[in-house]
C-alpha positions in Angstrom: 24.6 -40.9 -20.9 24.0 -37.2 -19.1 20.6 -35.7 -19.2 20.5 -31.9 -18.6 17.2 -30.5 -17.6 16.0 -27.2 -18.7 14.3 -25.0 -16.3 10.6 -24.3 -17.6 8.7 -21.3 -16.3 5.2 -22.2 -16.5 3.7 -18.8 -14.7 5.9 -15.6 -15.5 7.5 -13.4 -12.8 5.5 -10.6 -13.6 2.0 -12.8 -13.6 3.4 -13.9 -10.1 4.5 -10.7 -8.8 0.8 -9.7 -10.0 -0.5 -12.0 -8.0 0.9 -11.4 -5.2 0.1 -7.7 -5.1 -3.3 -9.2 -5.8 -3.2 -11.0 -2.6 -1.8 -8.3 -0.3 -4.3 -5.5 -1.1 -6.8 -8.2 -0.9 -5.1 -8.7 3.0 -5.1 -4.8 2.9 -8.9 -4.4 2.7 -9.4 -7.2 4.9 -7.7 -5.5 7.4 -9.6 -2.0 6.4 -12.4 -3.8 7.7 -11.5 -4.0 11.2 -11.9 -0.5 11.3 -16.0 -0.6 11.2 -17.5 1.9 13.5 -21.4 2.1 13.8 -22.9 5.2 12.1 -25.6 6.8 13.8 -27.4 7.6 10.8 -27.3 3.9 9.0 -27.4 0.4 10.0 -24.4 0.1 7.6 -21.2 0.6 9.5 -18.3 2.9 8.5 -15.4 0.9 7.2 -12.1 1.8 5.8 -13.0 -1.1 3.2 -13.5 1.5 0.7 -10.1 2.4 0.8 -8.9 -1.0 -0.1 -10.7 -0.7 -3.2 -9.1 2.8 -4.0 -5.8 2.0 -3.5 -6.2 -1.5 -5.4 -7.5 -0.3 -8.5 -5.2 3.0 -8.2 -1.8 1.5 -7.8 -3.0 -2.6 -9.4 -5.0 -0.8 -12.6 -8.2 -2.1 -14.0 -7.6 -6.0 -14.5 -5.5 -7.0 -11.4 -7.7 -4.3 -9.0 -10.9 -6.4 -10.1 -9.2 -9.7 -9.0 -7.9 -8.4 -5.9 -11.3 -7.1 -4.7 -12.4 -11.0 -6.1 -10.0 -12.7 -4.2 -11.1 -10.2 -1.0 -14.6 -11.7 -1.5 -13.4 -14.8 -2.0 -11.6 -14.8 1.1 -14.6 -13.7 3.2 -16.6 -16.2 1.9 -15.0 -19.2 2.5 -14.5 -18.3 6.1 -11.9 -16.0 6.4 -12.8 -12.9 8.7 -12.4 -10.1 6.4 -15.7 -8.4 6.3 -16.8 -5.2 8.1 -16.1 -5.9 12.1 -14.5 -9.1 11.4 -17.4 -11.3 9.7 -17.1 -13.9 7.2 -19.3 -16.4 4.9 -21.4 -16.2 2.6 -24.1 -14.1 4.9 -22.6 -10.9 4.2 -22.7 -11.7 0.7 -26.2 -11.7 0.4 -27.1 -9.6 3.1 -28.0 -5.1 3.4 -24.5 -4.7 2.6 -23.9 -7.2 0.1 -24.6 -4.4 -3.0 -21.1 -2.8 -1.3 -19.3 -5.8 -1.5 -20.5 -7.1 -4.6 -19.2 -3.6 -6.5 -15.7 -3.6 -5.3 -14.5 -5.7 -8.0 -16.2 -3.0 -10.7 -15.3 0.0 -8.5 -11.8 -1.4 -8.6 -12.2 -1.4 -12.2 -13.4 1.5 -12.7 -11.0 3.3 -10.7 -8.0 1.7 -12.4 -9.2 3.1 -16.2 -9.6 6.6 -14.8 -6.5 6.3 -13.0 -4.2 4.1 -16.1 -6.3 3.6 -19.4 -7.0 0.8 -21.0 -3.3 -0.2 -22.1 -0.5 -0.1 -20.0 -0.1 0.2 -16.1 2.2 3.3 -15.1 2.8 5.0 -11.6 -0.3 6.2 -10.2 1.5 9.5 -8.9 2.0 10.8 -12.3 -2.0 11.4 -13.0 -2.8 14.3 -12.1 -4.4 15.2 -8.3 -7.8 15.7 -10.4 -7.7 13.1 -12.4 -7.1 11.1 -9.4 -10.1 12.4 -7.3 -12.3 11.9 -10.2 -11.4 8.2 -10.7 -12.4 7.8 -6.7 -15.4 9.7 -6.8 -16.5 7.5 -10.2 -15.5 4.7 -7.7 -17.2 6.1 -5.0 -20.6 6.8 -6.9 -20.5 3.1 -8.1 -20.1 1.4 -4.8 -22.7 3.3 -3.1 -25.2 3.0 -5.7 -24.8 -0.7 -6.0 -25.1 -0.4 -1.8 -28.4 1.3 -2.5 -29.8 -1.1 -4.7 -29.1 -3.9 -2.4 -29.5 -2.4 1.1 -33.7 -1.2 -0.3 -33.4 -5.3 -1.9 -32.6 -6.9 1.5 -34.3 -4.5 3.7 -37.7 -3.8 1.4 -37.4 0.0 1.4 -37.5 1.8 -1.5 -34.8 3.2 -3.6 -34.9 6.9 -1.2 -35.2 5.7 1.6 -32.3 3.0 1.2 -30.6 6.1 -0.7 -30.3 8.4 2.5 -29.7 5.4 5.4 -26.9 3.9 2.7 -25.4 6.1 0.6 -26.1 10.1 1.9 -25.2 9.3 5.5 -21.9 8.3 4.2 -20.6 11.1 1.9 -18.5 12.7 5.1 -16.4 9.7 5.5 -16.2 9.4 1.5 -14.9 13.0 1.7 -12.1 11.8 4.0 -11.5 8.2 2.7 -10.6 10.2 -1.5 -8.6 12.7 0.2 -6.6 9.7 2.3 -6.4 7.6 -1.0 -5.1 10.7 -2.6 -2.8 11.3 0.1 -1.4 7.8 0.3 -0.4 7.7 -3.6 1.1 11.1 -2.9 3.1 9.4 -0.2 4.5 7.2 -2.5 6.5 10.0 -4.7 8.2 11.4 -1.5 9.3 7.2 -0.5 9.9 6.6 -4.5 12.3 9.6 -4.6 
């Protein structure tokens, strides 16, 4: 009597490969994060974080940039050092910058909708440059607003004060983060060629 056993696939390759791109910009933004310098106009450090979330939701789309920016969170707050300068638990979470973190999954969200639609993922480098900058910007506008929020929630200031130590004080390096985001999924049509 011979038995023969039939391979099953419980989790499809492309739910896996998903995943897995899921986990590396995750990795991606926690390394962003070792880039924190202090700004001398905020508490809040500058962070290439930020960039983590654009490139997530530009090249993962709407549904798989939200859980990478989840797992990133995640991550950080079970221990793993992957918040601005290195920090981890649940302290950043709730802490003045905790509005930041807390909107990358939405920002990521955001971004990918611009960037894809609703329906179907396609290469990011065939929206258009505008398009692009406009799905960041929406991004952008998100995250620091949420920042706002919870930086004048933590620290008791009100909503214009918080406004100009945590969001205004930032727009240079915002400038320069879209136009790298941009430039990066540029990038990708000279390596895809």
């Amino acid at each position: 009597m011979s038995t023969e056993a039939e391979s099953v696939e419980l989790v499809g390759e492309e739910i896996i490969g998903n995943i897995v791109r899921a986990a590396l910009f995750a990795t991606l933004t926690g390394a962003f994060a070792y880039v924190s310098i202090p700004n001398p106009l905020s508490p809040v450090p500058v962070s290439l974080q930020v960039l983590g979330v654009f490139l997530a939701g530009a090249f993962l789309g709407p549904f798989w940039g939200s859980v990478s920016m989840g797992l990133y969170l995640l991550s950080g707050a079970v221990g793993a050092p992957v918040f601005a300068g290195g920090s981890a638990g649940i302290g950043p979470l709730f802490g003045y910058t905790a509005g930041y973190l807390w909107s990358y999954p939405v920002a990521a969200t955001v971004i990918g909708m611009i960037v894809h639609g609703r329906e179907t993922l396609h290469n990011p480098d065939s929206v258009g440059t505008v398009r692009l900058a406009l799905a960041l910007t929406c991004g952008t506008i998100l995250i620091y607003s949420l920042g706002t929020i919870g930086f004048a929630l933590v620290q008791n200031v009100g909503l214009i004060e918080a406004f100009f130590l945590s969001a205004i004080a930032f727009i240079p390096f915002e400038i320069l983060k879209i136009a790298a985001a941009i430039g990066i999924v540029r990038s990708d049509v000279a390596v895809a060629a």
